[in-house]
LOMARTI-439781 format. One record per residue (C-alpha): y, z, x; residue in three letters; residue number from 1. Coordinates in steps of 0.05 Angstrom, whole numbers, plus 5000, padded with zeros to 4 digits. Layout:
N
Y, Z, X, res, n
Y, Z, X, ALA, NUM
...
% end
This chain:
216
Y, Z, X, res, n
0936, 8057, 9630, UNK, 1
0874, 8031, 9592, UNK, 2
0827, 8093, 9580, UNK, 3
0758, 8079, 9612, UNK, 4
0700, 8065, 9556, UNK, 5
0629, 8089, 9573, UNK, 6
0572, 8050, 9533, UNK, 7
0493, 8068, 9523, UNK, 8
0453, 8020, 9495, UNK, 9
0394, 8057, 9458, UNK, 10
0347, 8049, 9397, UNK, 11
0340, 8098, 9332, UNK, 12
0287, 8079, 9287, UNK, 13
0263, 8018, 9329, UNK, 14
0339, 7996, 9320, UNK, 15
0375, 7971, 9383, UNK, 16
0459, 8002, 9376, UNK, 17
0509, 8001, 9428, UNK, 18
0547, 8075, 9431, UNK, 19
0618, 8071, 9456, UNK, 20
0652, 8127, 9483, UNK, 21
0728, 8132, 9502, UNK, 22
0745, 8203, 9520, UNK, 23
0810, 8234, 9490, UNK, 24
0829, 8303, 9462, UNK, 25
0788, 8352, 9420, UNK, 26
0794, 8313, 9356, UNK, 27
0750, 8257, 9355, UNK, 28
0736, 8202, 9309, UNK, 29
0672, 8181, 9298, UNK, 30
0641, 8105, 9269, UNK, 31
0568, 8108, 9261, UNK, 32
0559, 8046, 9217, UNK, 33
0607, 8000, 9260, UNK, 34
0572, 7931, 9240, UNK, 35
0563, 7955, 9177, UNK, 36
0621, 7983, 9152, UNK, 37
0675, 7926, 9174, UNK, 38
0740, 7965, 9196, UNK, 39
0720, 8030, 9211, UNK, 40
0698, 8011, 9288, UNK, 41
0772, 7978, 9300, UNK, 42
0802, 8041, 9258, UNK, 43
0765, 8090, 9303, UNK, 44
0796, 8058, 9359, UNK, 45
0852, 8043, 9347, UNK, 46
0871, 8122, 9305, UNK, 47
0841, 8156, 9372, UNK, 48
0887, 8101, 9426, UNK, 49
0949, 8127, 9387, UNK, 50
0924, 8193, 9372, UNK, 51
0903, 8214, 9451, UNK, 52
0836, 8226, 9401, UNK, 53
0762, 8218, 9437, UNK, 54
0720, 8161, 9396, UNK, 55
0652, 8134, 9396, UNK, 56
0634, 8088, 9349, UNK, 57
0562, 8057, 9342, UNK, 58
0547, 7977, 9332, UNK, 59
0491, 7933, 9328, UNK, 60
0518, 7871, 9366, UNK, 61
0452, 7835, 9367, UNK, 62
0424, 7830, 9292, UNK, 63
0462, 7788, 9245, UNK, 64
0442, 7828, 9197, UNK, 65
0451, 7904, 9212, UNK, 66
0399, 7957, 9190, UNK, 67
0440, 8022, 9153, UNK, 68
0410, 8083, 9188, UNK, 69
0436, 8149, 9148, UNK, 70
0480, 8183, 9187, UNK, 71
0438, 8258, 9187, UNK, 72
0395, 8215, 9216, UNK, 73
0445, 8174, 9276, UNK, 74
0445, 8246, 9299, UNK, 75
0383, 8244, 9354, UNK, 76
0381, 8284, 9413, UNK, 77
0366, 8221, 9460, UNK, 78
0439, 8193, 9454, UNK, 79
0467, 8216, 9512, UNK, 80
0542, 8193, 9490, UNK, 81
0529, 8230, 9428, UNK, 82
0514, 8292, 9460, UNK, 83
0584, 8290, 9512, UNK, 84
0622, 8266, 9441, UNK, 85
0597, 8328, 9406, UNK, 86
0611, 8380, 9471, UNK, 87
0671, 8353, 9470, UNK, 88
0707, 8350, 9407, UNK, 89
0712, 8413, 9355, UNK, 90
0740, 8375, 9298, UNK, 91
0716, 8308, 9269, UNK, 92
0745, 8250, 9226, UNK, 93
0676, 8193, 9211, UNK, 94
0693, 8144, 9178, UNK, 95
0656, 8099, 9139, UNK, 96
0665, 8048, 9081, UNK, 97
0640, 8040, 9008, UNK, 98
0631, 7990, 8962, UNK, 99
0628, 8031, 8891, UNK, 100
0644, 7969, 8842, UNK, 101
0686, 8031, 8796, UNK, 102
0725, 8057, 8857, UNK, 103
0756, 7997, 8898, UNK, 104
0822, 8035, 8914, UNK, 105
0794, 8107, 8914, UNK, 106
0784, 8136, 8980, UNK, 107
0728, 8193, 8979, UNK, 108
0750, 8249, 9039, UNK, 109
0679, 8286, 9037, UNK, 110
0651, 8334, 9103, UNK, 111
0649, 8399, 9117, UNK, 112
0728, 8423, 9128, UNK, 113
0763, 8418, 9070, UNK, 114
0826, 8446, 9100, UNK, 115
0828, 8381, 9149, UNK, 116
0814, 8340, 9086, UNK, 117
0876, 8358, 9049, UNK, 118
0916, 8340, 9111, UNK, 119
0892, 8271, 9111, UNK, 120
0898, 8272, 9036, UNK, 121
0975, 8282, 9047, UNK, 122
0980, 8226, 9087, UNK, 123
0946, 8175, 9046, UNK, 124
0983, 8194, 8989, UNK, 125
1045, 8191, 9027, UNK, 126
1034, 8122, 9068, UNK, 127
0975, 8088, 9038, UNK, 128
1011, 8101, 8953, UNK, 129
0962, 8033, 8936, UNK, 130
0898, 8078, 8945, UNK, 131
0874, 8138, 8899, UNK, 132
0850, 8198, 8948, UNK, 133
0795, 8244, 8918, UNK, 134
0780, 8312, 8958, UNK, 135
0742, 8348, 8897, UNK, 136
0675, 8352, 8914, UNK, 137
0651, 8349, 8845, UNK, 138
0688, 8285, 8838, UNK, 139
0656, 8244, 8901, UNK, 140
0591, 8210, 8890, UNK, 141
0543, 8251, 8919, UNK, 142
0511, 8211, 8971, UNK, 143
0586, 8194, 8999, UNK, 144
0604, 8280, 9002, UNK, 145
0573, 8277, 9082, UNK, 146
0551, 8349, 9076, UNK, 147
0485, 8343, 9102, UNK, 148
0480, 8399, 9157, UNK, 149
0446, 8339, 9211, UNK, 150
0505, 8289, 9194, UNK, 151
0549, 8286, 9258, UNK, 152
0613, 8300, 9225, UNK, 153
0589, 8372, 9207, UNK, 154
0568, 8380, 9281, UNK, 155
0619, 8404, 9315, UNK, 156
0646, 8473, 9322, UNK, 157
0692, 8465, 9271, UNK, 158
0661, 8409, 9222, UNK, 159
0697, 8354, 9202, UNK, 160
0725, 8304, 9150, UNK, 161
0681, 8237, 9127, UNK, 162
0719, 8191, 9102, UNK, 163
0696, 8131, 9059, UNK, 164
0737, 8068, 9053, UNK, 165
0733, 8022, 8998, UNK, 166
0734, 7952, 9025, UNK, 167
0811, 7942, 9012, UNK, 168
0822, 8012, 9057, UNK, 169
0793, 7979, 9123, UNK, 170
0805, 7900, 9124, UNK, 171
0857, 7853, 9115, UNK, 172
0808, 7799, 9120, UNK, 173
0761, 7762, 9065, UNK, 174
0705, 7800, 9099, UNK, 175
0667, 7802, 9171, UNK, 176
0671, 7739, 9206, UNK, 177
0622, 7726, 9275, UNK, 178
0666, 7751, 9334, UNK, 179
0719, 7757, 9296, UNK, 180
0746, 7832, 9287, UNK, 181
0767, 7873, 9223, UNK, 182
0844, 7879, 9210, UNK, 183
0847, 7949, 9179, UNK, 184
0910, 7942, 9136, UNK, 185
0967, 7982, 9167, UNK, 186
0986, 8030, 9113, UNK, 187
0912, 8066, 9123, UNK, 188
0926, 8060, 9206, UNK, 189
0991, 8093, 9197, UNK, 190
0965, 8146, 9147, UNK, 191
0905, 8166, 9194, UNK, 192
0947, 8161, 9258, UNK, 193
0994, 8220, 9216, UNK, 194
0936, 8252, 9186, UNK, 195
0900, 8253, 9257, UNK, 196
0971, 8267, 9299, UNK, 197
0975, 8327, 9255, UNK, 198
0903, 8356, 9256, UNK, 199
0912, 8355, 9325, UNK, 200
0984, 8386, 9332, UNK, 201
0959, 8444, 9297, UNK, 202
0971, 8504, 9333, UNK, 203
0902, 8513, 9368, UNK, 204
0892, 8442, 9368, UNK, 205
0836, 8424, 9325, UNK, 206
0860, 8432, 9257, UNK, 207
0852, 8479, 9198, UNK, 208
0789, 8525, 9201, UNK, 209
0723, 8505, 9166, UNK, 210
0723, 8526, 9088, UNK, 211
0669, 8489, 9047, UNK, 212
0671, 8527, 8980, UNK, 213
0656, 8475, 8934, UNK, 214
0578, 8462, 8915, UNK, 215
0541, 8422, 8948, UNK, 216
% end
């Protein structure tokens, strides 16, 4: 049975988005940068279909050239979607992609649970070997840690994980093509659908608890 999506069209900064809901368990993955990011809409989905996970993921289908909002600031009380997303889910994987011309196999796990960091960290390094995973704080650019108390991923009861994809980490493709979606390449699926799977075996369901005690 296909799950039923819910949509809300809205505006956040004078920009038009499109939020997509598709309700699932209490881990949820989250895509706020959708058209920006290529990959991480069609990995949101497709981790939280095989997962049982909730998603919502954000895009800007009318602009050809999408406007990156910073995602403390995606988190406005007006978004209804937003608001059921973040009653609903305790434990949150956002991802998002990167371009860092040094890092173009490193993936950066950043956000506020470092516990559910270090289980996605074992499955990259298990199923995705072509990629270099960095949990240290001190070792993820700062503007990629997703720390900021007003970013979503921090928002629910027990925080989350936001993980940034170099380009290689979410397409298969030369790059976005008009109506043409993102082929995430299937070692990262299968990593996050283990990494995911297990966050949300754990035994009461949403993953290790919340320990940030690396700076900020």
């Amino acid at each position: 049975m296909t799950r039923a999506e819910q949509t809300e069209h809205l505006r956040i900064e004078g920009v038009p988005l499109v939020a997509t809901l598709v309700r699932g368990g209490g881990t949820g993955l989250l895509a706020l940068h959708g058209s920006n990011e290529g990959g991480t809409a069609e990995l949101a989905r497709v981790v939280a279909r095989r997962c049982g996970a909730t998603s919502l993921v954000f895009t800007q289908p009318e602009t050809r050239r999408p406007v990156h909002i910073p995602s403390p600031r995606m988190a406005v009380d007006h978004c209804a979607l937003l608001n059921a997303f973040l009653s609903r889910v305790s434990l949150t994987v956002s991802l998002h992609g990167h371009m860092r011309p040094g890092a173009p196999r490193t993936v950066f796990l950043g956000g506020g649970n470092r516990g559910a960091a270090l289980v996605l960290a074992r499955q990259l390094n298990a199923l995705a070997p072509g990629f270099r995973v960095v949990t240290g704080l001190a070792e993820i650019p700062a503007a990629l840690r997703g720390l900021h108390p007003r970013n979503p991923v921090n928002l629910t009861r027990r925080g989350g994980v936001q993980v940034e994809l170099p380009l290689l980490a979410r397409t298969s493709g030369p790059g976005r093509r008009d109506g043409v979606p993102d082929e995430p390449p299937s070692p990262v699926v299968e990593a996050l659908v283990a990494g995911v799977g297990r966050l949300a075996a754990s035994p009461d369901g949403q993953g290790p608890a919340t320990s940030t005690q690396e700076p900020l």
